[in-house]
N, CA, C and O atoms as CSV, one atom per row, in Angstrom:
chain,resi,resn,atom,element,x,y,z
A,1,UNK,N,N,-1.258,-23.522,10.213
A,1,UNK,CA,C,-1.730,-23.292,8.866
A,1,UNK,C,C,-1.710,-21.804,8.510
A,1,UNK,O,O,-1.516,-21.477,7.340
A,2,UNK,N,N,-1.976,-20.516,9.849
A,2,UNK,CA,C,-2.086,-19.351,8.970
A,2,UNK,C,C,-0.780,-19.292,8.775
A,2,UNK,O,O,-0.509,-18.298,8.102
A,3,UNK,N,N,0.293,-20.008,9.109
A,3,UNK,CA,C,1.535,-19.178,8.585
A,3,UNK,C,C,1.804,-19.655,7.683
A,3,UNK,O,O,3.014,-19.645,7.456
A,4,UNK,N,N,1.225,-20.099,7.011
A,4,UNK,CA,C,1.674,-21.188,5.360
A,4,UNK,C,C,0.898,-19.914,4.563
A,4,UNK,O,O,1.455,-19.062,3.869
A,5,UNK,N,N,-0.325,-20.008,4.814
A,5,UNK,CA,C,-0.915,-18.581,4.265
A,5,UNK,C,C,-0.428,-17.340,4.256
A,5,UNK,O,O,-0.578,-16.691,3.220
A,6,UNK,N,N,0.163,-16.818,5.236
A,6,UNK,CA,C,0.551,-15.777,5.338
A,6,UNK,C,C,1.849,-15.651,4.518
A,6,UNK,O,O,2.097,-14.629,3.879
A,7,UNK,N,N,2.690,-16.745,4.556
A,7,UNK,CA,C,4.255,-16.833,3.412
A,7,UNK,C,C,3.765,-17.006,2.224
A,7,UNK,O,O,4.379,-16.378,1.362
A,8,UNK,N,N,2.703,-17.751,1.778
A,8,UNK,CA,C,2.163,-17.437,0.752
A,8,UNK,C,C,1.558,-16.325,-0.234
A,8,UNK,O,O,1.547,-16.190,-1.458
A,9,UNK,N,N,1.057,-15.584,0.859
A,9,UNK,CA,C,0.583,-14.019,0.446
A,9,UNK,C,C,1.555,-13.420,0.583
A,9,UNK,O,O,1.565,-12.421,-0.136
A,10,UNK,N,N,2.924,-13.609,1.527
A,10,UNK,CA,C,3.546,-12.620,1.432
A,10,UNK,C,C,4.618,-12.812,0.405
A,10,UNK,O,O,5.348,-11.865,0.115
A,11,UNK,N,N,4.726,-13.740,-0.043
A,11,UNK,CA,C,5.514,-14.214,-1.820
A,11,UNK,C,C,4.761,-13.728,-2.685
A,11,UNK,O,O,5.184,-13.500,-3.818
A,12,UNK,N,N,3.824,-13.539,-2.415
A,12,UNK,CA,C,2.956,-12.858,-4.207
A,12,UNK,C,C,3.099,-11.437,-3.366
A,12,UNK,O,O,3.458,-10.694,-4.280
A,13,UNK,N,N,3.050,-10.776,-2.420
A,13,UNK,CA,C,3.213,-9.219,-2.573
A,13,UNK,C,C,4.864,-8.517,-2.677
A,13,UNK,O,O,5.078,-7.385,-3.112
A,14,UNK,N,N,6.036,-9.561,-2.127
A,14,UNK,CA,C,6.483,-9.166,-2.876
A,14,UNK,C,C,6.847,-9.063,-4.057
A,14,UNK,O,O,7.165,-8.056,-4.689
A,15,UNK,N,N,6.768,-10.825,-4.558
A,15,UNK,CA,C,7.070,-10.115,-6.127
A,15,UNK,C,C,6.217,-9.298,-6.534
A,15,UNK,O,O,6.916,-8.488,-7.144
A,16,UNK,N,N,5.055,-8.916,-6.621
A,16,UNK,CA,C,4.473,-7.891,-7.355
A,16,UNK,C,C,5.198,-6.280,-7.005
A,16,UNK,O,O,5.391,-5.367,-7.808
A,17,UNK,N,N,5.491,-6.316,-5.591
A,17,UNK,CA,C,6.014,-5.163,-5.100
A,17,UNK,C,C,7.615,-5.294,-6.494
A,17,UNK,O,O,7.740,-4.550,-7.466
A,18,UNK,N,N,8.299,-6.116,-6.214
A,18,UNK,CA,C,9.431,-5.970,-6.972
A,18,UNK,C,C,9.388,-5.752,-8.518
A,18,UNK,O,O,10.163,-5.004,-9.114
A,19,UNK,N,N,8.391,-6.491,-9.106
A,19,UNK,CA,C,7.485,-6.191,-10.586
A,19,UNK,C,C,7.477,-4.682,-10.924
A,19,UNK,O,O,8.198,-4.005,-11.657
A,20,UNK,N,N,6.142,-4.307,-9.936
A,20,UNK,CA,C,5.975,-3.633,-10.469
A,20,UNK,C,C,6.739,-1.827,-10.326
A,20,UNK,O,O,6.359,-0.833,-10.946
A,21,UNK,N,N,8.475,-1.965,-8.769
A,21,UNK,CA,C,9.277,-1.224,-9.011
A,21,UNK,C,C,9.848,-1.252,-10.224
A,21,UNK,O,O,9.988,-0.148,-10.750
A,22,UNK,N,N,10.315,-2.436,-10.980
A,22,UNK,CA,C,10.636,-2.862,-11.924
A,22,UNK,C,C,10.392,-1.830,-13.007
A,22,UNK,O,O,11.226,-1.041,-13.452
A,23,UNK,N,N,9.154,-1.950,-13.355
A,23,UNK,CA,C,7.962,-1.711,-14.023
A,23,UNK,C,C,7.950,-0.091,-14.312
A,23,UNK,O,O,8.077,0.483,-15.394
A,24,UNK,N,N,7.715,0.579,-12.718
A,24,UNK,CA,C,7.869,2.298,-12.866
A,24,UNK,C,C,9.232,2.132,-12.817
A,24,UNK,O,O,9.447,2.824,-13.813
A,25,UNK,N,N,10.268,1.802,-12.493
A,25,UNK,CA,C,11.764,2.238,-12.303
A,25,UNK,C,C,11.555,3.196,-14.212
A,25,UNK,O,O,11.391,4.402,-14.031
A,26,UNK,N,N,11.554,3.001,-14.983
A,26,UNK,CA,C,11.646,3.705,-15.840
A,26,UNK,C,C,11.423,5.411,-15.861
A,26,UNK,O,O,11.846,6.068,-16.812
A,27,UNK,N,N,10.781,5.990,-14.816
A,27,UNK,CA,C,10.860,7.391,-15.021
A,27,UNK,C,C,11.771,8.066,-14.789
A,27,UNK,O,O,11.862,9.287,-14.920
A,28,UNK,N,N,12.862,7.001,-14.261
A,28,UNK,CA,C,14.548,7.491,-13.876
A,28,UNK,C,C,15.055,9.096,-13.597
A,28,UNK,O,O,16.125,9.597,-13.944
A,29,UNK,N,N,14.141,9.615,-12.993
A,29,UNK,CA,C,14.705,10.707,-11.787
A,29,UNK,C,C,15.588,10.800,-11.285
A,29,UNK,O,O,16.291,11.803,-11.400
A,30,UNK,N,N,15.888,9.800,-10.542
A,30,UNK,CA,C,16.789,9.812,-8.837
A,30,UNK,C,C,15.647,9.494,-7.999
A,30,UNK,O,O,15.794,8.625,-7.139
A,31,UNK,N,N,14.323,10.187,-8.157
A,31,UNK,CA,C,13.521,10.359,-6.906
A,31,UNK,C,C,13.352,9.008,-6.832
A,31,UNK,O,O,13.588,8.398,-7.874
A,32,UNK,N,N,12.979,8.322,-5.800
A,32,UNK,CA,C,12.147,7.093,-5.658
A,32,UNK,C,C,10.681,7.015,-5.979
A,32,UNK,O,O,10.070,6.512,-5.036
A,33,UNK,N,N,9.873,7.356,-7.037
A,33,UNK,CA,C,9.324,6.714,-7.472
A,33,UNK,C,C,8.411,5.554,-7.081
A,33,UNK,O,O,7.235,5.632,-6.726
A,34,UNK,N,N,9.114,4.544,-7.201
A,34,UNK,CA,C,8.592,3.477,-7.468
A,34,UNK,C,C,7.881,3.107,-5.522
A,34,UNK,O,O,6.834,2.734,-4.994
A,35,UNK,N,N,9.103,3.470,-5.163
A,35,UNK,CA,C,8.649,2.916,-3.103
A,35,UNK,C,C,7.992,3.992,-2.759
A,35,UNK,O,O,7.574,3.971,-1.602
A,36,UNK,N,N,7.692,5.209,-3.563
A,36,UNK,CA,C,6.346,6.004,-3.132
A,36,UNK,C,C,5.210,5.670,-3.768
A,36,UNK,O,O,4.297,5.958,-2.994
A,37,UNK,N,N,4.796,5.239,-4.709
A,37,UNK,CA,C,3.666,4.691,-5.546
A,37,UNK,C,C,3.316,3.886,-5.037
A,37,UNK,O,O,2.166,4.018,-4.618
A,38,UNK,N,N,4.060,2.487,-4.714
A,38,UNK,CA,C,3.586,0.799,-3.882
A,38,UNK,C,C,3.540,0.924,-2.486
A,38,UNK,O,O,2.924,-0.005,-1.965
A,39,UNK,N,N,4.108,1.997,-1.483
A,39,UNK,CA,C,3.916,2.654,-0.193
A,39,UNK,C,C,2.125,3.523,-0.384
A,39,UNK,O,O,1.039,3.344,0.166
A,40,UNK,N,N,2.510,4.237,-1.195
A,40,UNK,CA,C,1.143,4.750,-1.554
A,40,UNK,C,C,-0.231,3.665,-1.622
A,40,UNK,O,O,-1.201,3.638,-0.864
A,41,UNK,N,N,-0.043,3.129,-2.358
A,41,UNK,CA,C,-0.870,2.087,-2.784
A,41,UNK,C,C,-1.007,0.992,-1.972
A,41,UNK,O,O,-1.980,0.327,-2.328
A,42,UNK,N,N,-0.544,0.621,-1.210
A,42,UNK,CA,C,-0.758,-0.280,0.235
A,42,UNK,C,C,-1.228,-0.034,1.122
A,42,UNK,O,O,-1.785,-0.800,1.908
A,43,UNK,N,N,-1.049,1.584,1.213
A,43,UNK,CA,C,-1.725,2.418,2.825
A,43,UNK,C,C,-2.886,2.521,2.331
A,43,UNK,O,O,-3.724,2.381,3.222
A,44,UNK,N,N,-3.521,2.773,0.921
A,44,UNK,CA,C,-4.836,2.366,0.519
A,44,UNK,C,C,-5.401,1.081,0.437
A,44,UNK,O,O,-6.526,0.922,0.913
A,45,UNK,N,N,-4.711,-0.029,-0.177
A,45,UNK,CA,C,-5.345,-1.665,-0.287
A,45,UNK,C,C,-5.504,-1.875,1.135
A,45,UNK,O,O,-6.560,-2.400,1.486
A,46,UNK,N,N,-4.585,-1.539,2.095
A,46,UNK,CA,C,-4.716,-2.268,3.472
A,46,UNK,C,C,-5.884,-1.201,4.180
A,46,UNK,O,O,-6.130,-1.416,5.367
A,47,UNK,N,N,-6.310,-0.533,3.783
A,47,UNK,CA,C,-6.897,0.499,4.665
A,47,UNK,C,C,-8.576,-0.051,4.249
A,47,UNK,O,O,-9.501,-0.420,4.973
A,48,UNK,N,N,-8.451,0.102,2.687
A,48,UNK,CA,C,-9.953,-0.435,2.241
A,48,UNK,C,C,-10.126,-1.967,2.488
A,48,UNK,O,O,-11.270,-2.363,2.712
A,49,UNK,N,N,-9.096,-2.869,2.469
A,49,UNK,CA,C,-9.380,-4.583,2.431
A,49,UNK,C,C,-10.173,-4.396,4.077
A,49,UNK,O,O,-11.320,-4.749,4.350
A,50,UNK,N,N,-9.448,-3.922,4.755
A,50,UNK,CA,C,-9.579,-4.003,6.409
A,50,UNK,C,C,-11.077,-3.280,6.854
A,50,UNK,O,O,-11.903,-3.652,7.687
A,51,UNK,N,N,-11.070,-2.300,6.103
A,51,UNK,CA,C,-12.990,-1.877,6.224
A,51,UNK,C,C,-13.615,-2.527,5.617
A,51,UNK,O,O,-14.680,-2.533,6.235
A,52,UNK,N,N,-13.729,-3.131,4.778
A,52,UNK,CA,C,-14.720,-3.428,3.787
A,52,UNK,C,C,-14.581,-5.119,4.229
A,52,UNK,O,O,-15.519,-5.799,3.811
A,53,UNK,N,N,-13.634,-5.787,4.938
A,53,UNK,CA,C,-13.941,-6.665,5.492
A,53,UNK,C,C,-14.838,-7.134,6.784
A,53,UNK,O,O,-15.523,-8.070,7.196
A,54,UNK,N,N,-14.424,-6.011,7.086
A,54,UNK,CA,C,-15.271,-5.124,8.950
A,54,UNK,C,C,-16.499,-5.162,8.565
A,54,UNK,O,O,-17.341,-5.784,9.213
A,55,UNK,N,N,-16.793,-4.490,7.435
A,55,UNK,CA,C,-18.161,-3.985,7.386
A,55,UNK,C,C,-18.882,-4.420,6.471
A,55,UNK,O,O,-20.073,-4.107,6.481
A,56,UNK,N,N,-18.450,-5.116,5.605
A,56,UNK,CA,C,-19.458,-5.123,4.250
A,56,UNK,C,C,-19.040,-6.886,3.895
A,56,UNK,O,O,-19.932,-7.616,3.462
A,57,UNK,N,N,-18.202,-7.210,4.034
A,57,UNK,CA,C,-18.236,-9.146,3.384
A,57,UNK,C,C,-17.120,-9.584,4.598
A,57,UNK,O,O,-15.927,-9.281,4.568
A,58,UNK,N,N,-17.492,-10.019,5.194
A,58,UNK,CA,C,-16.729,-10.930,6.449
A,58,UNK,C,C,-15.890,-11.886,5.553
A,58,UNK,O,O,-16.266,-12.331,4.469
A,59,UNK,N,N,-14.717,-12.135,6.151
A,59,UNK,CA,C,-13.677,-13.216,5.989
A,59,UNK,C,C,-13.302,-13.791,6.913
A,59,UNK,O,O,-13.274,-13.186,7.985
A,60,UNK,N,N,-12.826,-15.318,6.841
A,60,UNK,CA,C,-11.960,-15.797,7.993
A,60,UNK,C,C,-11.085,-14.934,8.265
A,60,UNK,O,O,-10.472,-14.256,7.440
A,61,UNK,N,N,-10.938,-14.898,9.806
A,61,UNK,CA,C,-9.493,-14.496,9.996
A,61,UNK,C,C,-8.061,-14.629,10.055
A,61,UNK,O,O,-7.136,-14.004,10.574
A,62,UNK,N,N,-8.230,-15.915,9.167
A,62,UNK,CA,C,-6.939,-16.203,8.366
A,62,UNK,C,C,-6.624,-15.242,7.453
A,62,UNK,O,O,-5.602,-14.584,7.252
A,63,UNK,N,N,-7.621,-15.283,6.976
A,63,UNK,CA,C,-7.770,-14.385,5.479
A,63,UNK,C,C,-7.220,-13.114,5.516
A,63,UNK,O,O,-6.130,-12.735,5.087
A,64,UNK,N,N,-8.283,-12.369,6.196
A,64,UNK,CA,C,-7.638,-10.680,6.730
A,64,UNK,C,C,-6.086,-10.914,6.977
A,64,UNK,O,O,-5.177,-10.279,6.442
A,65,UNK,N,N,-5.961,-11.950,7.889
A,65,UNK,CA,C,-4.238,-11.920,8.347
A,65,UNK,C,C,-2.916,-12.396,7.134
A,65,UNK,O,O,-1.725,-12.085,7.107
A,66,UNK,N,N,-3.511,-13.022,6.472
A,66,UNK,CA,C,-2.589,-13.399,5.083
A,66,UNK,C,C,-2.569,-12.364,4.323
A,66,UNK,O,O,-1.468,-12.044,3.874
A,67,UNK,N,N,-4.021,-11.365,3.878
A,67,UNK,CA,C,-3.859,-10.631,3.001
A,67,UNK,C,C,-3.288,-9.345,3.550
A,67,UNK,O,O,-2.427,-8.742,2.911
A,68,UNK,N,N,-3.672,-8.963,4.550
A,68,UNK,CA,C,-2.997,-7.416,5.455
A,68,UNK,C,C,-1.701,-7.926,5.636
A,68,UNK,O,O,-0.941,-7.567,4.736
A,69,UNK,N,N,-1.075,-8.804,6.690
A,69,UNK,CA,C,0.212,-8.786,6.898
A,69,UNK,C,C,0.820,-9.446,5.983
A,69,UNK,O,O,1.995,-9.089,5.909
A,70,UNK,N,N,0.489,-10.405,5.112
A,70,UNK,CA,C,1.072,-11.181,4.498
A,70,UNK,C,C,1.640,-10.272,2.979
A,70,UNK,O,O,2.760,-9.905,2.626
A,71,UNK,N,N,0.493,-10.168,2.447
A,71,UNK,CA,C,0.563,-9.688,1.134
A,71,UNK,C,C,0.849,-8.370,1.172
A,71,UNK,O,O,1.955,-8.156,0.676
A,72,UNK,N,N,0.161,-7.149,1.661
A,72,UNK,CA,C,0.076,-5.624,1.723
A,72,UNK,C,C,1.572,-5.704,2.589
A,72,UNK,O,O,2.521,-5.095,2.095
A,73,UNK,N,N,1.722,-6.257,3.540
A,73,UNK,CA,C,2.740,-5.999,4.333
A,73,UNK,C,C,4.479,-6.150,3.851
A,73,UNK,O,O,5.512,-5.583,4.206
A,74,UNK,N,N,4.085,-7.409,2.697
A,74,UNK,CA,C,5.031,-7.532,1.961
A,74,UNK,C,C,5.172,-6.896,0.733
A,74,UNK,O,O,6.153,-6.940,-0.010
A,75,UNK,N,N,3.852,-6.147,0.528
A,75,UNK,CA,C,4.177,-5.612,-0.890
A,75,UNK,C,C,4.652,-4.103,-0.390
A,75,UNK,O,O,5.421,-3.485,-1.126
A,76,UNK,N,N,4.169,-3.454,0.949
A,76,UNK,CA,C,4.905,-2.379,1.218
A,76,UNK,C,C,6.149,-2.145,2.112
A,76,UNK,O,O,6.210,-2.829,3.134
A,77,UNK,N,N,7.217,-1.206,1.841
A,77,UNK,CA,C,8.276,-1.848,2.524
A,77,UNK,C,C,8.804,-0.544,2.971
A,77,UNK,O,O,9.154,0.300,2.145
A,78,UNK,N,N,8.899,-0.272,4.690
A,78,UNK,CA,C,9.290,0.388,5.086
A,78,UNK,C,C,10.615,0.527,5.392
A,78,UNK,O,O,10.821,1.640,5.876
A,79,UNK,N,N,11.663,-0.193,5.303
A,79,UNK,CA,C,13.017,0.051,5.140
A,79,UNK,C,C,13.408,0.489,3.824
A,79,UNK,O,O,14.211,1.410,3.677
A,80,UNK,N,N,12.908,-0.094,2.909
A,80,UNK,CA,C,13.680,0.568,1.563
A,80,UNK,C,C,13.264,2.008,1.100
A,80,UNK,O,O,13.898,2.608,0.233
A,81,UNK,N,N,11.963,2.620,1.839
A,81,UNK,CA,C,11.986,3.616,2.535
A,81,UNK,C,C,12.845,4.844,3.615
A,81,UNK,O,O,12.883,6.074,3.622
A,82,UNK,N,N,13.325,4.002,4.274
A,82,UNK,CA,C,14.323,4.488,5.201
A,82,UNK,C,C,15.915,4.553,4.143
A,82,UNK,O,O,16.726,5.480,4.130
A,83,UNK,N,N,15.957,3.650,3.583
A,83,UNK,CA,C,16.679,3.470,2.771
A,83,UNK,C,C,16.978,4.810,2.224
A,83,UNK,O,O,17.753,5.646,2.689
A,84,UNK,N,N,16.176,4.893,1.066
A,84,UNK,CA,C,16.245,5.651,0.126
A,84,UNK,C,C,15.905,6.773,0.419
A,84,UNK,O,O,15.479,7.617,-0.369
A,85,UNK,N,N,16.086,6.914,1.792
A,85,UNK,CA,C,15.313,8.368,2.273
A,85,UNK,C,C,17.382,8.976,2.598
A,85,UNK,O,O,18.107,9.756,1.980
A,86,UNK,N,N,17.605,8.107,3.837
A,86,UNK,CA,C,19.771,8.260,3.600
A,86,UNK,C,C,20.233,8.508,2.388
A,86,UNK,O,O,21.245,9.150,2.109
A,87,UNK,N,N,19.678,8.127,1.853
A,87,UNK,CA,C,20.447,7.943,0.322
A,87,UNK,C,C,20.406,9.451,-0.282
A,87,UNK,O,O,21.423,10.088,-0.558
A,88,UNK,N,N,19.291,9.849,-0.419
A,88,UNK,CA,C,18.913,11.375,-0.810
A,88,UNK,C,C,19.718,12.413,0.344
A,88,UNK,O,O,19.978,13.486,-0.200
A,89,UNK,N,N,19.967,12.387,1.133
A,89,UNK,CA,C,20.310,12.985,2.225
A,89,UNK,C,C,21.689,12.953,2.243
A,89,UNK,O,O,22.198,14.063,2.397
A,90,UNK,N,N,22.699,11.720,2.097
A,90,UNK,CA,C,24.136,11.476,2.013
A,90,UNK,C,C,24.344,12.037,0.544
A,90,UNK,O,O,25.511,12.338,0.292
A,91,UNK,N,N,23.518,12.210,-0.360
A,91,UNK,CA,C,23.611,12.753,-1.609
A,91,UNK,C,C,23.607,14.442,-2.285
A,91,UNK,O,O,23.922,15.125,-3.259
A,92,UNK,N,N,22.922,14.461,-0.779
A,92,UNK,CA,C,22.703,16.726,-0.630
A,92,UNK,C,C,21.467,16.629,-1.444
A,92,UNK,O,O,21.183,17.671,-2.034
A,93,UNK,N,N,20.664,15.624,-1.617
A,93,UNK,CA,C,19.501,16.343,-2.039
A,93,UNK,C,C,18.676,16.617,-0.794
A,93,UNK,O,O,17.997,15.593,-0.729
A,94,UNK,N,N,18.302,17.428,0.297
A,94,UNK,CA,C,17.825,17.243,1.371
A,94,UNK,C,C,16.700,17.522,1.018
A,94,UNK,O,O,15.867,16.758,1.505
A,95,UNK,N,N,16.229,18.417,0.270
A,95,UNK,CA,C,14.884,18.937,-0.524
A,95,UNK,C,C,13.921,17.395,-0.573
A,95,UNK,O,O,12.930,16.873,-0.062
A,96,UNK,N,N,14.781,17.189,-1.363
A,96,UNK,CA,C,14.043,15.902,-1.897
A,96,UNK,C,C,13.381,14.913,-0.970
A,96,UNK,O,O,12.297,14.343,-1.093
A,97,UNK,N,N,14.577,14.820,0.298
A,97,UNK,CA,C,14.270,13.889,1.230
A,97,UNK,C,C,13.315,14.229,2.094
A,97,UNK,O,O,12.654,13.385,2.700
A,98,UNK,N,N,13.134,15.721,2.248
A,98,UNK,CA,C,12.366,16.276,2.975
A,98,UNK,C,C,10.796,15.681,1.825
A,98,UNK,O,O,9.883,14.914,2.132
A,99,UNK,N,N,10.942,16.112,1.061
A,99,UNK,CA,C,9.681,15.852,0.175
A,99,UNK,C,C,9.205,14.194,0.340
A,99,UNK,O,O,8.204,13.771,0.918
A,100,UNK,N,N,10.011,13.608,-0.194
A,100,UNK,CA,C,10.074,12.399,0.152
A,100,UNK,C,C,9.494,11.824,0.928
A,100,UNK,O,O,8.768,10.864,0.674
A,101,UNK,N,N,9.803,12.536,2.584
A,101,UNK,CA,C,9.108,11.945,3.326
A,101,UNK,C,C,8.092,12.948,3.786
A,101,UNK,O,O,7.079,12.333,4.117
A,102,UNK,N,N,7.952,14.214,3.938
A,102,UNK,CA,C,6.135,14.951,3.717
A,102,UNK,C,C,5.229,14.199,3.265
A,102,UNK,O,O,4.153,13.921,3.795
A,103,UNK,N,N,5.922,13.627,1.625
A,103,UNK,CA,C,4.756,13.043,0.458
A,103,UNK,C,C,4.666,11.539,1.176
A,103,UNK,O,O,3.508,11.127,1.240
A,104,UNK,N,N,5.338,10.943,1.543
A,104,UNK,CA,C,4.883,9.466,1.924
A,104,UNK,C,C,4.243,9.414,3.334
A,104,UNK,O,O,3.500,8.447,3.502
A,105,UNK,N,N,4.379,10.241,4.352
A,105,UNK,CA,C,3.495,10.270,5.725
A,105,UNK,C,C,2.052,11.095,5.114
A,105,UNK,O,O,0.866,10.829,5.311
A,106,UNK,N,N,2.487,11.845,4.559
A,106,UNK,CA,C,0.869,12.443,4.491
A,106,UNK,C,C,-0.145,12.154,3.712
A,106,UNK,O,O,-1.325,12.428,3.929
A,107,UNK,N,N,0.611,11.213,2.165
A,107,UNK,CA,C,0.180,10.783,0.949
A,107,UNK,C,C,-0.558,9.591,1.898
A,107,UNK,O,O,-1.780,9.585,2.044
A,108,UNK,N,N,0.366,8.531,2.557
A,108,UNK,CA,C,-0.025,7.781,3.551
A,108,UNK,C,C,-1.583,8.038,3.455
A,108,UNK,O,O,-2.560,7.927,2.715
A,109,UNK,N,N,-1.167,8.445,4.669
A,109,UNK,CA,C,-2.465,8.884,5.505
A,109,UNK,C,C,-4.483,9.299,4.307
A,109,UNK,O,O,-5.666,8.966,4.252
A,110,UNK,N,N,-3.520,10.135,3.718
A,110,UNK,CA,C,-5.022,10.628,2.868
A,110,UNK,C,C,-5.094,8.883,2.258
A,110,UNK,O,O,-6.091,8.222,2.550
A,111,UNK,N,N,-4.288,8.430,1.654
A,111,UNK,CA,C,-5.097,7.211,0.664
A,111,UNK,C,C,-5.160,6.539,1.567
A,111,UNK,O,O,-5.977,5.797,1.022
A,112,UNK,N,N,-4.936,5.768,3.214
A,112,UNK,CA,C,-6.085,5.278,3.991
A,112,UNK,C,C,-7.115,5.929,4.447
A,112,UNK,O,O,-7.903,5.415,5.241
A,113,UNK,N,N,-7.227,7.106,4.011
A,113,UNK,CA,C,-8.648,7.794,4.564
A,113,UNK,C,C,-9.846,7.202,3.753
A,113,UNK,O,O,-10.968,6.717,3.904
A,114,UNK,N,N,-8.621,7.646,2.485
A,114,UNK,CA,C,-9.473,7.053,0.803
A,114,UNK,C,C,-10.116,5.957,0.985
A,114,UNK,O,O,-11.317,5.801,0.765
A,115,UNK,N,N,-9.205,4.982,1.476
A,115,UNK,CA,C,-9.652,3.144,1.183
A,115,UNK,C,C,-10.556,3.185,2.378
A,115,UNK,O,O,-11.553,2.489,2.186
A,116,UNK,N,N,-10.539,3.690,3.384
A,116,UNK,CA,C,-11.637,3.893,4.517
A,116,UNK,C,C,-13.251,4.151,4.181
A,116,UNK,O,O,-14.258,3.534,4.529
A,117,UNK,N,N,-12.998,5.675,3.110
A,117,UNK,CA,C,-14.023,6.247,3.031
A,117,UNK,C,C,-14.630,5.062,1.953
A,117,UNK,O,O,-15.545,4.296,2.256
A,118,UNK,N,N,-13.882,5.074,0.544
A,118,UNK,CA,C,-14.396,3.857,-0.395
A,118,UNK,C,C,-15.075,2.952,0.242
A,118,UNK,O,O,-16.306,2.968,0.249
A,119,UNK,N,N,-14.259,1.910,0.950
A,119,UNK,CA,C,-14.876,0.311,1.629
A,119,UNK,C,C,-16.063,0.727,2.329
A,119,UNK,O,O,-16.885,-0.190,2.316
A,120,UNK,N,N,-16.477,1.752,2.936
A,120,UNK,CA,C,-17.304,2.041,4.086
A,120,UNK,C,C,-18.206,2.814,3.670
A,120,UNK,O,O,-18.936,3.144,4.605
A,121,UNK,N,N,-18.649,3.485,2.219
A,121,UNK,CA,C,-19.625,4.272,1.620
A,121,UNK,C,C,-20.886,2.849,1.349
A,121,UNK,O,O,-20.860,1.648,1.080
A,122,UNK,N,N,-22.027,4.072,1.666
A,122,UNK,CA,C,-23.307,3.490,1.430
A,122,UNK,C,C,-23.363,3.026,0.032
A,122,UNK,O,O,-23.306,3.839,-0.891
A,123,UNK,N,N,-23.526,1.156,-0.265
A,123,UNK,CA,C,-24.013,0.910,-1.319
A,123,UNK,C,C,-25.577,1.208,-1.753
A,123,UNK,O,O,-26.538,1.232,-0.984
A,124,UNK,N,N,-25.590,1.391,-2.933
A,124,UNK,CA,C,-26.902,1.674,-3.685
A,124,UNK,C,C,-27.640,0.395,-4.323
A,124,UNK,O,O,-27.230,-0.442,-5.128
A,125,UNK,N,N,-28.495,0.500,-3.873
A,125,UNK,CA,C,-29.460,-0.560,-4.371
A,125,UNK,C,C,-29.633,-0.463,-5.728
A,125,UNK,O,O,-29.890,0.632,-6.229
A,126,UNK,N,N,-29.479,-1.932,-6.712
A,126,UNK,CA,C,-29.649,-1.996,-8.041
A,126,UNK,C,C,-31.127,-0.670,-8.013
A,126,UNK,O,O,-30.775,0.423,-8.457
A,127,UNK,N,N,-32.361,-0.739,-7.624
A,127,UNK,CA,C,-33.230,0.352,-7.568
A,127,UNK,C,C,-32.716,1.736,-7.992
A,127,UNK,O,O,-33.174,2.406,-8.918
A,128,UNK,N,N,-31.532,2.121,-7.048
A,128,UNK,CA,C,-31.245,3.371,-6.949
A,128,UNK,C,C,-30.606,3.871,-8.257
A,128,UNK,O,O,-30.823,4.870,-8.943
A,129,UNK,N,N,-29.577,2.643,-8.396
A,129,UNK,CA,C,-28.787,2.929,-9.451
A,129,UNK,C,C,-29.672,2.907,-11.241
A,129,UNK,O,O,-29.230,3.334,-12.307
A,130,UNK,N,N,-30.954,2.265,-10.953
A,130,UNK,CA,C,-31.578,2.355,-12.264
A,130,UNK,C,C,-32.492,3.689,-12.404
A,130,UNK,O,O,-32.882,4.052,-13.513
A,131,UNK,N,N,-32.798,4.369,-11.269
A,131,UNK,CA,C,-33.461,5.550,-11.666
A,131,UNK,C,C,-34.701,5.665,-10.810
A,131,UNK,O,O,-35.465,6.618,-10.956
């Protein structure tokens, strides 16, 4: 059964992954764009789903495993990464590729710190929050 789940989540992350390249493809650079934004944005969803499941609302562990590998895993995609990283490089933009990949290992990294720190900050008691 988790693998019915897991093809399931991982059909809705990619199409959304493909959507919403779709979607930014419009700022038409050259740069990639779009597989740094949904790379971006996965190393955060998977970073906060995975704490904030740990620590704050338990799930089956179906669940965690459909939505981390299934969905996040399919909505982020490390070959078309690799991809488009040759591509800049067979093209002489090396700048770029260099940037490219600085901004996606390190961008990485800070927005799972992000989704870490988010999921895992002290909630405030309705009390606190009224004054």
């Amino acid at each position: 059964m988790l693998y019915i789940w897991v093809g399931i989540a991982g059909v809705a992350g990619a199409l959304l992954r493909y959507l919403l390249g779709m979607w930014i493809q419009g700022v038409g650079t050259g740069f990639p764009f779009p597989t740094l934004l949904i790379n971006l944005t996965g190393s955060f969803l998977l970073a906060f789903f995975y704490t904030w499941t740990a620590q704050r609302f338990p799930v089956h562990p179906y669940v965690r495993t459909a939505i981390g590998t299934g969905f996040v895993g399919s909505f982020t995609t490390f070959s078309t990464f690799s991809y488009e990283t040759l591509h800049l490089i067979q093209h002489g933009q090396i700048a770029s590729a260099a940037g490219y990949v600085i901004i996606s290992l390190l961008g990485g990294y800070v927005a799972a710190v992000l989704g870490i720190r988010l999921a895992a900050r002290p909630q405030e008691t309705k009390q606190e929050r009224q004054g």
